[in-house]
N, C-alpha and C positions, 0 to 999 in steps of 0.2 A: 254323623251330621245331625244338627240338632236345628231347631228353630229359636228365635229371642220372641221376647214378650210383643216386638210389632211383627212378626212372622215372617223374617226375614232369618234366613240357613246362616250360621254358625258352624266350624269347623272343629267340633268339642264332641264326644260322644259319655264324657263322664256328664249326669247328673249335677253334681256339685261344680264341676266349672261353669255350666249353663245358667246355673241357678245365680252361683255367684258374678259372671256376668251381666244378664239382670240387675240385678240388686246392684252393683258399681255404677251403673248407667245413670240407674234413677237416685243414687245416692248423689253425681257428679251433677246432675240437675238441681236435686235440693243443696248444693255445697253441704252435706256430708263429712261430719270427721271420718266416716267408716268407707270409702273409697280405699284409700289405700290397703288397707283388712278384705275387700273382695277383691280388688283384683291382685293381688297378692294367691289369692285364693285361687282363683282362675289358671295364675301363671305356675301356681306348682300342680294345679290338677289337667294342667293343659299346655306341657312346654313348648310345645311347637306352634301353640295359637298365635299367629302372625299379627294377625289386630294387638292382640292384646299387647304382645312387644311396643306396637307403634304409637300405641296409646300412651304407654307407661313411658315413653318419650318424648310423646307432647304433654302432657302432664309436668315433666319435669320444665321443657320452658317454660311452660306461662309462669314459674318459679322467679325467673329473672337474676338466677343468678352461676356464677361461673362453674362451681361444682356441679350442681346439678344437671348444666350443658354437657359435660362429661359424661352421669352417668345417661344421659339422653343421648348419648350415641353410641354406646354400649347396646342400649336400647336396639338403636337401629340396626346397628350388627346384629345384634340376636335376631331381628324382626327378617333380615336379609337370609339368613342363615337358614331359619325356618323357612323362608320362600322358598328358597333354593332347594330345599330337602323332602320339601311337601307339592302340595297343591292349593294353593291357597285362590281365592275367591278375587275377583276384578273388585269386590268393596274393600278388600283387607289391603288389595296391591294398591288402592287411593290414598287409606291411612297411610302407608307407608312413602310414597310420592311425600305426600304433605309434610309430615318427618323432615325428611329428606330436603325438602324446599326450606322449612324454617334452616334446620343445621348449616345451610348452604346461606345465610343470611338474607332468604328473599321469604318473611312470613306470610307477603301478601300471595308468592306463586302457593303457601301453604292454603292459604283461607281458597284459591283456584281447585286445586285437589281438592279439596272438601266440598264444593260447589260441584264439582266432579260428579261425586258421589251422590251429593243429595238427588242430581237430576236423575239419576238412578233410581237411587233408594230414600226418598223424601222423607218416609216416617224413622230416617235411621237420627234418629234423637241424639245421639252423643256427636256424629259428626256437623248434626245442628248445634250443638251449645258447644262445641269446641269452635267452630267455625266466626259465634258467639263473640266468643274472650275473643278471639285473636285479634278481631276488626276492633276490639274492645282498645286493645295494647297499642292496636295501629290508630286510633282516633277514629275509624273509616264509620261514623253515624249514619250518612245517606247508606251503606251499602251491608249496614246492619239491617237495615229497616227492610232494605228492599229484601236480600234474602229471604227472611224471616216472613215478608207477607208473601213470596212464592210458594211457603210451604205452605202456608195457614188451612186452605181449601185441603190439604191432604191428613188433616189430624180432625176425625170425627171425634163426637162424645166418648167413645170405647179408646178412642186411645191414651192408654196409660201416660204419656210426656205431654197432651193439650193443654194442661195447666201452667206447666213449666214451660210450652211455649209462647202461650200469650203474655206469661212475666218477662222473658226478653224479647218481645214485642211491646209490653207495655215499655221497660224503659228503653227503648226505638224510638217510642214515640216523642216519650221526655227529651230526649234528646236531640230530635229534629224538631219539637218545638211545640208539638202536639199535646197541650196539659190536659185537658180537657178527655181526650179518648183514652191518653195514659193509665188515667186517673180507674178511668174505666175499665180497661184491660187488665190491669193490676189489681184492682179488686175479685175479677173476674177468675184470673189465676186464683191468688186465695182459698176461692171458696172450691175450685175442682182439685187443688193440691196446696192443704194448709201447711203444708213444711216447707213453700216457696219461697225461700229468703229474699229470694232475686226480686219476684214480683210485689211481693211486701216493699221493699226496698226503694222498689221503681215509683212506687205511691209516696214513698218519704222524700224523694226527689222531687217531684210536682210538688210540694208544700212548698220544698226549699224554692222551687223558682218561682213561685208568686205569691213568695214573699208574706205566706202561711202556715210560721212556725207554729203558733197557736196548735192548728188543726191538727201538725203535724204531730204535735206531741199526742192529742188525741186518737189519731192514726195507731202509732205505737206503743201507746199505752193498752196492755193487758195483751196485748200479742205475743208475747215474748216467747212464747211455745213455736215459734215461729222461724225463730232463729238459735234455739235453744239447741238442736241438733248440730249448730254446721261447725265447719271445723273454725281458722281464723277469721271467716268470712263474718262470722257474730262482732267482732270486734268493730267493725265496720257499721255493723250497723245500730252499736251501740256511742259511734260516731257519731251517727246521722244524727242521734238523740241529742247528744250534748252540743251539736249545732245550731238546732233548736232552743235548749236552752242561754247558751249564746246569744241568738237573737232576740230572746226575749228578757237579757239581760239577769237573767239567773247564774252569777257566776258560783256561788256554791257546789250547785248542780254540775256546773260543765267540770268542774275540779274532781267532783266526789265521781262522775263517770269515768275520768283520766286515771283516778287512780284504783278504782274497785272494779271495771269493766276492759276500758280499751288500753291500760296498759298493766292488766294485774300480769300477767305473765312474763312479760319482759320478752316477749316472744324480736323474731330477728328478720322474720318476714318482711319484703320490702313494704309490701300494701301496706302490715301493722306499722311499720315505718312512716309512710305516709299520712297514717291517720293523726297516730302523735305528735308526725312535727308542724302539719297543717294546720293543729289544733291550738298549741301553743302558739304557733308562730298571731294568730288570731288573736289568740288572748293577747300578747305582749302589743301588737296594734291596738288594741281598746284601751292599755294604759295598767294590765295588770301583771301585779308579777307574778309566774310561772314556777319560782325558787331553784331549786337544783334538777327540777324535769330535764334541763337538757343535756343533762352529765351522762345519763344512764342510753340514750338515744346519742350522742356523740360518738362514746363507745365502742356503741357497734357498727357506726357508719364509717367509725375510723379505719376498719379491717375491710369495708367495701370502696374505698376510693377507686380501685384499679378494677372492678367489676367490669363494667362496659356491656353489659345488657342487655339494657334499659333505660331511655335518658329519664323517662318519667320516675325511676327509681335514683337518679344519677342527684338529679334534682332537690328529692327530698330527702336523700341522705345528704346533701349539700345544707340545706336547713338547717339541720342537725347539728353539722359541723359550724356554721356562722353561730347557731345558736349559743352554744358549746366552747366558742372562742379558742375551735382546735384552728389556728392559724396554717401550721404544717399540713395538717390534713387537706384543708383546703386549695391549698399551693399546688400538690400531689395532684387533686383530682382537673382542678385545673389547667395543670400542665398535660394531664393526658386528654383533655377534651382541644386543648390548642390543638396536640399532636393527632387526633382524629380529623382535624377540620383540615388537615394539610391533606391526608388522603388522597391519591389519584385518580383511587375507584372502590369509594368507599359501597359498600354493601347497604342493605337497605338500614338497619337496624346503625350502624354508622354514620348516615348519612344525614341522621335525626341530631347525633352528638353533634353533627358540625352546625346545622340549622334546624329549629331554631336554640339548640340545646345550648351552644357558648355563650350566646347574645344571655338569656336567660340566663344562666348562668355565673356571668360576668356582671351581672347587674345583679343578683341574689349578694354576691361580695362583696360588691360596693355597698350596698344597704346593710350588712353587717358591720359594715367600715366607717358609716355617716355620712359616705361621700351619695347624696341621694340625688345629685345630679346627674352623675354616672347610671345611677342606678338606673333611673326613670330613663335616661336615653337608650342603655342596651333592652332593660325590660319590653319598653315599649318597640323596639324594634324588632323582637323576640315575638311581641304580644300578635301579631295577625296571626301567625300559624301554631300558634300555642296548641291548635287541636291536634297537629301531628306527634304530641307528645303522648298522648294518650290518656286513659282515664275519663273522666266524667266532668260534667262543667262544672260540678261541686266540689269536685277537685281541686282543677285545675283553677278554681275562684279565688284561693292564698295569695297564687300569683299576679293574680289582677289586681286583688288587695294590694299588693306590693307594689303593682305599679302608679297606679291610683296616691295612696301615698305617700311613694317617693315622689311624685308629682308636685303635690300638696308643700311638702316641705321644703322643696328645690323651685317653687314657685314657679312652675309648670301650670298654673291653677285653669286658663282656658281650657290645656289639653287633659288634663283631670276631670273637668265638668263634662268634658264631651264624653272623656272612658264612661264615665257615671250614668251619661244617658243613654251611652249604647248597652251598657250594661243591662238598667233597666228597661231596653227596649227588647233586649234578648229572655227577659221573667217578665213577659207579658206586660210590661211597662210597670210594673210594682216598684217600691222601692223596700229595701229590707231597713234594720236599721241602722246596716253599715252604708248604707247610699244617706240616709236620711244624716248622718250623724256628719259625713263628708261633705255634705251640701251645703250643711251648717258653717263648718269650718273655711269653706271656701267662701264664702260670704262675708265670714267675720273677716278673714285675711282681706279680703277686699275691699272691706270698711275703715280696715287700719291703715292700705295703701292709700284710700280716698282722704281720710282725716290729717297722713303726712303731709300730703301732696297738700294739701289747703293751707298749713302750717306758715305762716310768717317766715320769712329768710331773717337770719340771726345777722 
């Protein structure tokens, strides 16, 4: 029995598992490409470490995709196995509950287990930033925040993860609405762990919502050591960049990042998924064209229609395929989101396909179709609980994009102006210069309706 770097007992007595435990921990804080490389380590130097089984399981879902739920319960058999054969620790039989709770399709009874745990073992860091993601994947903002400020008081200056835990506290903050302290706390991670992606990240956020891409770019500029280490998580926030320059109307820029940074790998990941079709889907709203970007991202969403996941993944592979003009593809996935919404007792993670995931959905196809009266009616009726989808409001902001104008063109234009001001009422009342450029257009359209209507009968 060994100790972890916050001095909490460990069921390892090799050296190198201990060691490599450590180091996976604080790797999975900074998103680390080298996670997988320690605990890999861990699990051949320590077959029977029961955590580390249950870890290596939830890891695979927050993946969001169908193979990997596989080998995540592989996972948990082995993680069962080793319980059964050993002695394993009230913190290791938590991870494993929580396991066990997502596989069973209830991830929030997952983020419960881990709440478990923490009121036990507060400084236990990895069951903080898994606990993290999960509320992340659930949309659950208020119950990130709160969390996260239950530990705060238990991570003095000495402890090794207090950096990496004010970056998912700073974006807490962003996300209930707090730019201002955000701003603050993410800075503050930074400077006690400069390999904080997360809390770099949460600062690129606060730009985006008030609507100070400028600074942003400033923010990220010369940091790039920053996010140099992580694994696809860098793609992401080489995202956030070309958003910026988006907004500041630099389309060179957001092109030469699409093709040199956020999709030089072609990687299949759904986040990298979402970055790309978010991104374009943007650009082809401002009027530019994208060329054959969405052949390569069609693709591969065509082989995920039947995934079922992740509706926030279901969604942006949907993009993809409207993009892509895979018509078949798109049929498929929405035949199987009808037939999830039939469900008797659908699970939690299902229960998002049927609401608000078809409505969205169904209005994503119609706007690849033209038919943007369709759109704008399911969109928007999609649009209140849009947060249960999960992700981040800079996300999830495509969508609004899309509902906004399909509005615009289906001549929706009051309920357009209002999305626009609750929009800006949610970035601190800023307007970016997709508000500003919509407001424009709702005007002009309004000037044309006023000059018909004046018009002399023929």
């Amino acid at each position: 029995m060994r100790n972890d770097q916050f001095g909490y007992e460990i069921p390892v007595s090799s050296p190198a598992a201990a060691e490599g435990w450590d180091r996976m921990v604080l790797g999975f804080l900074a998103h680390s490409a080298t996670v997988p490389e320690h605990l890999g380590t861990v699990l051949t130097e320590a077959p029977d470490f029961v955590m580390a089984h249950a870890t290596k399981g939830l890891f695979c879902l927050m993946l969001g995709r169908t193979e990997m739920t596989d080998t995540a319960r592989d996972a948990y058999r082995a993680a069962c196995v080793a319980a059964k054969e050993g002695s394993p620790t009230p913190r290791e039989m938590g991870y494993v509950r929580a396991l066990g709770a997502w596989l069973n399709g209830r991830p929030s009874d997952c983020v419960r287990a881990l709440e478990e745990v923490l009121a036990r073992w507060p400084e236990d860091a990895l069951a903080m930033k898994i606990g993290h993601a999960t509320r992340f994947i659930l949309g659950d903002r208020h119950g990130m925040r709160a969390s996260l400020e239950a530990l705060l008081p238990a991570y003095d200056a000495q402890n090794p993860a207090r950096g990496y835990l004010l970056g998912c506290h700073a974006f807490s903050l962003e996300e209930t609405g707090e730019y201002g302290r955000a701003e603050t706390a993410g800075r503050m991670a930074l400077s006690l762990s400069p390999d904080d992606a997360w809390g770099l990240h949460a600062v690129a956020h606060v730009h985006d919502m008030t609507a100070n891409s400028r600074a942003g770019l400033d923010w990220l500029e010369g940091r790039e050591h920053a996010w140099a280490h992580c694994n696809n998580f860098r793609y992401h926030v080489w995202w956030h960049k070309a958003l910026m320059h988006l907004d500041q109307n630099q389309i060179g820029a957001v092109f030469d990042l699409y093709d040199t940074e956020i999709r030089r790998d072609h990687t299949d990941d759904f986040r990298d998924i979402s970055n790309a079709t978010s991104l374009l889907m943007r650009l082809e709203l401002e009027g530019h064209d994208v060329g054959h970007r969405w052949e390569e991202l069609a693709d591969i969403s065509e082989r995920r229609t039947q995934d079922a996941c992740l509706i926030f993944a279901d969604l942006h592979y949907l993009l993809a395929l409207v993009g892509g003009n895979r018509d078949m593809a798109v049929r498929q996935m929405m035949g199987r989101l009808h037939r999830a919404a039939k469900r008797t007792n659908p699970d939690e993670i299902q229960a998002r396909m049927a609401h608000p995931g078809l409505a969205a959905a169904t209005g994503l196809e119609a706007f690849g179709e033209g038919d943007y009266r369709t759109a704008f009616l399911n969109l928007s009726q999609a649009r209140r609980s849009m947060q249960m989808i999960g992700g981040s409001h800079a996300q999830r902001d495509v969508f609004e994009r899309l509902t906004i104008d399909a509005g615009i063109r289906s001549g929706f234009l009051d309920e357009a102006e209002t999305m626009l001001q609750e929009r800006s009422g949610q970035r601190a009342g800023t307007l970016d210069s997709y508000a500003g450029t919509r407001l424009d257009l709702i005007s002009d359209a309004r000037g044309d309706w006023k000059t018909t209507k004046s018009l002399p009968a023929e």
